[in-house]
N, C-alpha and C positions, 0 to 999 in steps of 0.2 A: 504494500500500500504506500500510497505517497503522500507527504503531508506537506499541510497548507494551513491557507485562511480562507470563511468566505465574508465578503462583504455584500454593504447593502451600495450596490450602482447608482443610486436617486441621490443619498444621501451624503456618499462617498466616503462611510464605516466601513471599520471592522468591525464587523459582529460577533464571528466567532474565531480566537486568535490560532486554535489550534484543532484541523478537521483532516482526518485522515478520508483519501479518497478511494474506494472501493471499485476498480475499473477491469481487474479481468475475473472469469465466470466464476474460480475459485472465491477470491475474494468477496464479491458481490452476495454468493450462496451462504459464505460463513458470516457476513456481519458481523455485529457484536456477539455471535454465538461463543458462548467460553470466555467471555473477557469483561475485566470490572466496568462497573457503571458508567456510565460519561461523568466527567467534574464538569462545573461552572467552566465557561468558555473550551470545551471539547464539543468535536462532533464526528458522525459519521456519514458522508457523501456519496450514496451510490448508483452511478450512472446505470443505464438502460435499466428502472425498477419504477415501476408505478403504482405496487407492492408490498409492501411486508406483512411481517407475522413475528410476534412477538411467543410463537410456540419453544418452550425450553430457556426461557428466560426470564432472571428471577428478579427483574427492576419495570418500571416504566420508565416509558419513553416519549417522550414529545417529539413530531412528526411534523414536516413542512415539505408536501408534493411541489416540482418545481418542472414548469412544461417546457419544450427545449429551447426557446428564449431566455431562463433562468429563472422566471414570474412565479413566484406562490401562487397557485392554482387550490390548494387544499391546506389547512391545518386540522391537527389533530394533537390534542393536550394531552398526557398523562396517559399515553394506550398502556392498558395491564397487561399482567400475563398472561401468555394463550390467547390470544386475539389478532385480528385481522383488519388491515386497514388500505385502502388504498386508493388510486383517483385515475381514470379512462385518459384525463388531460396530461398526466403525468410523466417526464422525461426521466426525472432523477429525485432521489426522496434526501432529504435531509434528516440525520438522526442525531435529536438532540438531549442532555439530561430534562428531566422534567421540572416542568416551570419558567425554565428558558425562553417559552414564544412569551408567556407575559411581559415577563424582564425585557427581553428583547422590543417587545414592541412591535414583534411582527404583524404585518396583513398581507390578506389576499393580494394582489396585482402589485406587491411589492418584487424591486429586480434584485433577485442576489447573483455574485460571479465568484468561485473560488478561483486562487491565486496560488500555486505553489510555492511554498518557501524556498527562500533563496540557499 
């Protein structure tokens, strides 16, 4: 996985300072399967998914569906265990700790772009 930032393109933040990106099939399938919670400003980035399932996993997750211009197309707060989420408009999902879209301050037809670290 490769890691980065994403930010908000409108506003020209960083939102979140440290977001590993999920790009080939292996990756993408394991997500956060087997690994600690996201901290405050973590996230997990995974292209071609529009998608998930919070099956075998023992945290919630706050969710931001992003269509392939980068736009919030969907959130979803706090998904628990064993559950399913996802959005028809969706290119790549963002996985964040919960509580994060509050803080953050995310919405709908907001642009995020991640940015690989230098």
């Amino acid at each position: 996985m490769r890691l980065g930032a994403v930010y908000d393109t409108g506003a020209g933040r960083c939102l979140v300072p440290r977001v590993w990106r999920a790009v080939s099939a292996w990756e993408r399938m394991r997500g956060l399967l087997g690994r600690p919670p996201l901290a405050d400003g973590e996230g997990l980035l995974i292209d071609t998914c529009s998608m998930v399932h919070s099956f075998g996993m023992r945290y919630r997750l706050d969710l931001a569906f992003l269509d392939p211009q980068g736009r919030v197309c969907k959130l979803v707060a706090a998904l628990p265990p064993a559950r399913c989420a996802g959005s028809l408009a969706a290119d790549a999902t963002l996985e964040l700790a919960p509580g994060a879209l509050e803080r953050l301050q995310l919405k709908v037809g907001d642009r995020l772009a991640w940015k690989e670290a230098a």
